[in-house]
C-alpha positions as CSV (number, residue, x, y, z in Angstrom):
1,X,0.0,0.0,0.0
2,X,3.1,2.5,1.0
3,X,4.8,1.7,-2.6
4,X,1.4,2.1,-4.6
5,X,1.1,5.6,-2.2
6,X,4.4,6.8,-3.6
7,X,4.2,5.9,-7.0
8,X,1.4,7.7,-7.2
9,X,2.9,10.7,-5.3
10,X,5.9,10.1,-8.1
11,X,3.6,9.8,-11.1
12,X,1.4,13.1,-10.0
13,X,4.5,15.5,-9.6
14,X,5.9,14.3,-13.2
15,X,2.7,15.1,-15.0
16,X,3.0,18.4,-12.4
17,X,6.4,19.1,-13.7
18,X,5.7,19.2,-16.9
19,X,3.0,21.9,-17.0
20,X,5.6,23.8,-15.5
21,X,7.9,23.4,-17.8
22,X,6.0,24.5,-20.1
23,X,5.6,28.4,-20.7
24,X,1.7,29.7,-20.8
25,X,2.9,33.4,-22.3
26,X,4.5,31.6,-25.3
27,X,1.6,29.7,-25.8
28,X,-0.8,32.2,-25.9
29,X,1.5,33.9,-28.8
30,X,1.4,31.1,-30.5
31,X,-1.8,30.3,-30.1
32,X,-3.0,34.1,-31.2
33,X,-1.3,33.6,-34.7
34,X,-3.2,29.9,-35.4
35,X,-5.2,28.6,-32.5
36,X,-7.3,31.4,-32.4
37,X,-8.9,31.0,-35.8
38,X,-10.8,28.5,-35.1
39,X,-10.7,28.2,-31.5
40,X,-11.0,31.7,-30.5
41,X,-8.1,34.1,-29.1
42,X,-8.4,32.1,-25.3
43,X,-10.3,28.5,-26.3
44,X,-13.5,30.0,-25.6
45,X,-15.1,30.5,-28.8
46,X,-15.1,28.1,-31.8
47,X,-15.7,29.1,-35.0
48,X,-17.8,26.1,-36.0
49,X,-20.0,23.7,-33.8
50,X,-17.6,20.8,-34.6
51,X,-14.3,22.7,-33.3
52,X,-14.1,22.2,-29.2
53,X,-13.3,24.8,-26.4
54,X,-10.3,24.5,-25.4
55,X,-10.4,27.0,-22.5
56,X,-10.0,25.2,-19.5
57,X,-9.3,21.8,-20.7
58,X,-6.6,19.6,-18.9
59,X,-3.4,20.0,-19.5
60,X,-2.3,16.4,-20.0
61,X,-5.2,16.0,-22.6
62,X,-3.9,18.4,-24.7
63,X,-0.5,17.2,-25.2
64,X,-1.8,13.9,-25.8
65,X,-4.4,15.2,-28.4
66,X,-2.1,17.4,-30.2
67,X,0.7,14.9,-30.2
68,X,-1.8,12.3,-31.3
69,X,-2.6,14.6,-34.2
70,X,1.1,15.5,-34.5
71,X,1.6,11.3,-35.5
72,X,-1.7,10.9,-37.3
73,X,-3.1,8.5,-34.4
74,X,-6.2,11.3,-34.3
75,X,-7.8,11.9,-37.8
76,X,-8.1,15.4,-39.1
77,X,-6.7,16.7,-42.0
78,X,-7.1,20.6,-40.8
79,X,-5.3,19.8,-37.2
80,X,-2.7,17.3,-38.9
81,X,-1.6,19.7,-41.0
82,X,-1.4,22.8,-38.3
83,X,0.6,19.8,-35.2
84,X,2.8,18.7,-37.4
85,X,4.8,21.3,-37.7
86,X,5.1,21.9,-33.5
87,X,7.9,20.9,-31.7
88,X,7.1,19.2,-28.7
89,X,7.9,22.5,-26.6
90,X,5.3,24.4,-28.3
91,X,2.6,21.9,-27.9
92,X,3.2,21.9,-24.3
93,X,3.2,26.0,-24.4
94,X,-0.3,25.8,-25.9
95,X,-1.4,23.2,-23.3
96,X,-0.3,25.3,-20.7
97,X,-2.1,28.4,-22.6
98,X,-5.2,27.0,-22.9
99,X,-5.4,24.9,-20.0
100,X,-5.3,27.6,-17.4
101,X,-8.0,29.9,-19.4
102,X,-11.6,30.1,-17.4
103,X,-13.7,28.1,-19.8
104,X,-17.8,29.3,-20.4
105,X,-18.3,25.7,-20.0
106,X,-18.0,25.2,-16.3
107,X,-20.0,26.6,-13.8
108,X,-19.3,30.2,-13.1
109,X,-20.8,30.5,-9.3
């Protein structure tokens, strides 16, 4: 029970560590000059019904989805296109961007 308490302990502060590496101000640059388009200058506002909000999305899930689309295991030619040319510093950038946006999707109390 201790070992499965510090593996996860070990496991959280990786995935921790790496949205800290990464650098929200340099995603939201980057995200200004392509994201926004279609996703709206902070992931709030889509440009079609069948583009998401980003805003406020987990971090982890947006490095996986952008890599995914980065080595075609997610299908979309429009996406493909714009992940393949990131590096896998300025994925995490926009992850960390979008990820810590307020999204219009949660509760606002």
């Amino acid at each position: 029970m201790k070992r499965l308490l510090i593996l996860g302990l070990a496991l959280g502060g990786a995935f921790a560590a790496n949205a800290f590496a990464a650098n929200a101000e340099n995603g939201k640059a980057k995200a200004a000059q392509i994201c926004a388009a279609c996703h709206g200058p902070d992931g709030n506002k889509p440009s079609a019904p069948d583009q998401p909000i980003l805003a406020g999305q987990h971090y982890d899930y947006l490095v996986r989805a952008l890599t995914d689309y980065k080595n075609g295991r997610r299908n979309n030619p429009i996406m493909k296109g714009f992940a393949a040319q990131l590096s896998k510093q300025e994925i995490e950038d926009r992850a960390a961007w979008f990820s810590s946006q307020k999204s219009r999707l949660h509760d606002q109390r």
